[in-house]
VEXVEXMI-942618 format. One line per field, with one value per residue (C-alpha): y, z, x; residue in three letters; residue number from 1. Coordinates in pm, 1 decimal, always signed. Last residue first. Example, Ala and Ser with C-alpha at 12.3 -4.5 7.8 and 13.67 -1.06 7.14 Angstrom:
2
v = -106.0/-450.0
w = +714.0/+780.0
u = +1367.0/+1230.0
rest = SER/ALA
nr = 2/1
//
This chain:
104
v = +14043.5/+13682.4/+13500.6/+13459.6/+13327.6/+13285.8/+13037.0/+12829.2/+13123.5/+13301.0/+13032.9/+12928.2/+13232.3/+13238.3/+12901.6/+12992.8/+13296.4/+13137.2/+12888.2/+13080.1/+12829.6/+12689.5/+12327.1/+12262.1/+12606.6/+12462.8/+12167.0/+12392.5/+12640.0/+12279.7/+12151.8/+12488.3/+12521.0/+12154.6/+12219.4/+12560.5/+12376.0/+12138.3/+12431.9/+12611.0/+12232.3/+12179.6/+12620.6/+12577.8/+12215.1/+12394.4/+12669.5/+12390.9/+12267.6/+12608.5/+12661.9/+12306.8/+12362.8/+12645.1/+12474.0/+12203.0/+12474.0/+12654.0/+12895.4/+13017.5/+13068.5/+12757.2/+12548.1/+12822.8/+12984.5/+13265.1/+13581.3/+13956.0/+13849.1/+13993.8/+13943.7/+13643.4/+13497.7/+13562.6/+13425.4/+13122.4/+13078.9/+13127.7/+12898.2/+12637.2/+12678.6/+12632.2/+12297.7/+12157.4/+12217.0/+12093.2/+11747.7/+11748.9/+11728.4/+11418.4/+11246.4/+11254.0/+11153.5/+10844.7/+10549.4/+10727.8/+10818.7/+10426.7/+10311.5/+10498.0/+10333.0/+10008.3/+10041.6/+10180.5
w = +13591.0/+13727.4/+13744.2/+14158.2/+14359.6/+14309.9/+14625.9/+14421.0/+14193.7/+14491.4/+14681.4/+14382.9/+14328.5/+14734.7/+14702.0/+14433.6/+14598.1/+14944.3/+14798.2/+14834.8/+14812.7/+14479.8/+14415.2/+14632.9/+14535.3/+14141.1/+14218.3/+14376.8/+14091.4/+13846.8/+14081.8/+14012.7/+13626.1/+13576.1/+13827.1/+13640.8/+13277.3/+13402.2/+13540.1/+13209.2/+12973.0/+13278.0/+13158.0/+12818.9/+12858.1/+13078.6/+12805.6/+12538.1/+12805.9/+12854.6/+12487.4/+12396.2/+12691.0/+12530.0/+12209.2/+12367.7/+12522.6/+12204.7/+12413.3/+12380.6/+12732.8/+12853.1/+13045.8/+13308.2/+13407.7/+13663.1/+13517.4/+13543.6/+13281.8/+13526.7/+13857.0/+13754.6/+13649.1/+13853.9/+14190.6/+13979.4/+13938.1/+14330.5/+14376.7/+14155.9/+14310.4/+14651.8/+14531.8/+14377.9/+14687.3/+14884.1/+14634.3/+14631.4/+14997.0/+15032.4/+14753.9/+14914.9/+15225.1/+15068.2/+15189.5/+15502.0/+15629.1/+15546.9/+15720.2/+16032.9/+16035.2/+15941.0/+16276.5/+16497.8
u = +9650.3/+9762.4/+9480.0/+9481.2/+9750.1/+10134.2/+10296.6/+10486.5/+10662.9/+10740.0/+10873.3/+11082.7/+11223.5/+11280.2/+11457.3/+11684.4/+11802.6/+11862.3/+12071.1/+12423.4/+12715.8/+12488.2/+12487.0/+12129.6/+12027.0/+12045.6/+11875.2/+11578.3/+11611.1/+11590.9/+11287.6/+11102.2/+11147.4/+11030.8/+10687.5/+10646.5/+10676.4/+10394.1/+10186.2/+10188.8/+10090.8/+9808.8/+9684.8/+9704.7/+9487.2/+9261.0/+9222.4/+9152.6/+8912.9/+8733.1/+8696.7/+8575.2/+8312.7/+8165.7/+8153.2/+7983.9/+7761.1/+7651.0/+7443.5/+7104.5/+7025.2/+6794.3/+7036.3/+7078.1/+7373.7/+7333.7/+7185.8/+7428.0/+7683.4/+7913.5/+7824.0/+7663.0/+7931.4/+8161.9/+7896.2/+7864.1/+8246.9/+8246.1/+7991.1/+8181.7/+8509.3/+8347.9/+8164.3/+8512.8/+8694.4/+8459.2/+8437.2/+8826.5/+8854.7/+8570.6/+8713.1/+9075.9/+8953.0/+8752.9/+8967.0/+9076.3/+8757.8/+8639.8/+8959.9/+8900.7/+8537.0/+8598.6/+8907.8/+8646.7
rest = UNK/UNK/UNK/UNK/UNK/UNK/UNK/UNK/UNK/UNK/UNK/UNK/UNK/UNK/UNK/UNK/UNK/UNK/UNK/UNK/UNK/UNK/UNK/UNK/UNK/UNK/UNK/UNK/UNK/UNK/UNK/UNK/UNK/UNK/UNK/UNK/UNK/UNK/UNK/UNK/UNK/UNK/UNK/UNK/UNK/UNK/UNK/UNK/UNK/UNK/UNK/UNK/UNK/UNK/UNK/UNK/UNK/UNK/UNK/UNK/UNK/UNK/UNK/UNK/UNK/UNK/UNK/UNK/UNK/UNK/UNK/UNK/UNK/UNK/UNK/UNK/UNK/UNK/UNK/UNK/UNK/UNK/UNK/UNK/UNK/UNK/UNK/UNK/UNK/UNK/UNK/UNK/UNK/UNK/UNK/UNK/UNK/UNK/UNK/UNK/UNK/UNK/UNK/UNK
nr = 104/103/102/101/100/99/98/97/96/95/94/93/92/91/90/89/88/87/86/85/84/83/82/81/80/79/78/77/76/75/74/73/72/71/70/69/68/67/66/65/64/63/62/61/60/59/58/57/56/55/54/53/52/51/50/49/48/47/46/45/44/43/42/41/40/39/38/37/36/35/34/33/32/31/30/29/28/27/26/25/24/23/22/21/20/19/18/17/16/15/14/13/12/11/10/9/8/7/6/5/4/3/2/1
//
């Protein structure tokens, strides 16, 4: 019992990011085929390190974005912590925390 709790525990985090991981990558399959209308396939005459140099300078873009979110947050958070009136700073930062989707 105990090898076995400590086995779950020891890969729990692996286990949740590999779903996580697979569903993202259906649903990126499912985009893309809905609008380049074939699923990816090695074959297609694509310059895929270049394609992957794209998406990671995007990544990159989008890690540098996050980081200044996570600053902005825990300053409104300080800031409601001072202020005789938090409420505002925490629902800014509840908004900004809970954003879904790309943003258009």
């Amino acid at each position: 019992m105990e090898q076995t709790l400590l086995h779950f525990q020891k890969h729990n985090v692996s286990e949740k990011t590999l779903e996580s991981l697979k569903e993202v990558m259906y649903k990126q399959d499912d985009f893309g085929v809905n609008k380049y209308g074939v699923a990816l396939d090695h074959s297609h005459k694509y310059d895929w390190l270049k394609m992957l140099q794209e998406e990671l300078a995007d990544g990159l873009k989008y890690l540098q974005c996050e980081m200044e979110r996570k600053e902005y947050i825990i300053n409104l958070l300080k800031a409601g912590i001072r202020s005789d009136e938090p409420k505002t700073f925490i629902e800014i930062a509840l908004d900004l925390l809970t954003q879904e989707g790309t943003g258009k």
